[in-house]
N, C-alpha and C positions, 0 to 999 in steps of 0.2 A: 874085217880088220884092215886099217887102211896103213901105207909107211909110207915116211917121208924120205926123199934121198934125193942126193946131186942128179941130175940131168946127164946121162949118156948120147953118143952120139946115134946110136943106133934108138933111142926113144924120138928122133925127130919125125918120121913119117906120122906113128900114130897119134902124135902132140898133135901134128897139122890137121888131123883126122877131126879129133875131139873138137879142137877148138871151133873149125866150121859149127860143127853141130853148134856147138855153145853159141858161137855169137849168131846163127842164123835168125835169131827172135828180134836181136837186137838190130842189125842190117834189114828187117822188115819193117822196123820202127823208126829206123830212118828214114826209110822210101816211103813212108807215108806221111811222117812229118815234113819233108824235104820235099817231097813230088817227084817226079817222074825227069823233068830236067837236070834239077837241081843233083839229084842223087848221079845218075847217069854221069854230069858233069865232074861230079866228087868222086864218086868210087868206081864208076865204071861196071868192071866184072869183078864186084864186089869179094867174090871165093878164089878167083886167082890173085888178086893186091892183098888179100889179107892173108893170104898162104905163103906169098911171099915176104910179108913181113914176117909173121913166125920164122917162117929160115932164116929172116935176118937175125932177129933175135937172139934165135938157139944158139947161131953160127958169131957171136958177136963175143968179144975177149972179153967185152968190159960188164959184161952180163952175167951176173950170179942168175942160175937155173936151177929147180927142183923140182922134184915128181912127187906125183902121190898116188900110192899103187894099190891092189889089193893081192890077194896072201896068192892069187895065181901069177899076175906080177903083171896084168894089166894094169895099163894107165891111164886114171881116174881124172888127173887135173895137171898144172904146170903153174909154176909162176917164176916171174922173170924180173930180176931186181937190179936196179945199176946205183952206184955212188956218184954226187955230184960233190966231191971234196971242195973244192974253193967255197961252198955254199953251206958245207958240212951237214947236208939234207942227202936223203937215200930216196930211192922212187921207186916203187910197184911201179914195173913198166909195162907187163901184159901180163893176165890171169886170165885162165881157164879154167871149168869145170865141165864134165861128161855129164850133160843133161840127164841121164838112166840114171844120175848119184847125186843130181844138185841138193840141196835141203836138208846135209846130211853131216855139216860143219868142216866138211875139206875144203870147202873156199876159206873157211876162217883159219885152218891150220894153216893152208899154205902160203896167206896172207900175215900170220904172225911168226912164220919162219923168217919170212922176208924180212921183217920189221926188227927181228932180233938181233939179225944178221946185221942189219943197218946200227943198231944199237951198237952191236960189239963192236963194228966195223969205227965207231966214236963220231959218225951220225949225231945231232942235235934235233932233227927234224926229220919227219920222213911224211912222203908225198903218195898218193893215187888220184888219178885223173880220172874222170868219168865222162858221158853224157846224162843233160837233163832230160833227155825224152822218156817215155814212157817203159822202152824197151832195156834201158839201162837202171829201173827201180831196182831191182834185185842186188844188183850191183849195189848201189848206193846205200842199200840195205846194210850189205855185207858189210862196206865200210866204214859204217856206223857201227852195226855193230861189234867192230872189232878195233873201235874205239879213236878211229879216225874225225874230224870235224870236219862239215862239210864248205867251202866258200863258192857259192853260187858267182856263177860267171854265164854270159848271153854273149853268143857268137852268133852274129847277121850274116847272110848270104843273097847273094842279088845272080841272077843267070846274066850275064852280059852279051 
């Protein structure tokens, strides 16, 4: 049984935990689409920049957060939703899933909590960003399937 609930403060460590895990496939998929420069020049120490972004996240006012847990009250996934009002669009701004649990429709939950929230919130639009490599399919997966459309977009990179 899984539950949905707001984001505590004391949930921050093992958010930061899961999420490595989660995107570790996907930061593999970029150092190999990317190379060895290119990556290096981008992300660097790819598990400390994106650990530190999740604290930004968690830690950020204008960021709707929610968990998703199971009945011992381990936590399974995160997602992270902000308002762009002038634009009247809502954004998935970071999701996570606990690899041991992926496949098992908590990304889709905690992606249509987001989306709801966005709705009530009187949102006309609502947003998720992806990559197109190989290591972000699953993702893109999700997004589809939880009824987003996809707009293909090609970002170039040059080592200078």
């Amino acid at each position: 049984m899984t539950a949905l609930r707001d984001f505590r403060p004391s949930d921050q460590e093992a958010i930061v935990v899961l999420s490595l895990r989660a995107w570790e496939p996907v930061f593999g998929s970029l150092h190999e689409t990317l190379g060895e420069e290119l990556f290096a020049r981008l992300r660097g120490d790819w598990r400390a920049g994106q650990a530190a972004q999740v604290r930004a996240v968690l830690g950020d006012s204008d960021q709707r957060v929610w968990v998703a847990e199971d009945a011992e009250g381990r936590i399974l996934g995160f997602v992270a939703a902000k308002l762009h009002v002038e634009q009247a669009m809502g954004e998935v701004h970071m999701i996570a899933v606990d690899p041991c649990v992926q496949n098992r429709g908590i990304g889709a939950a905690l992606t249509e909590i987001a989306t709801d929230w966005m709705r009530e919130s009187g949102m006309r639009t609502a947003m998720i960003e992806t990559g197109g490599d190989p290591g972000h399919a699953p993702a893109r997966r999700l997004y589809e399937k939880t009824g987003y459309t996809p707009l293909p977009a090609v970002r170039f990179f040059k080592a200078l």
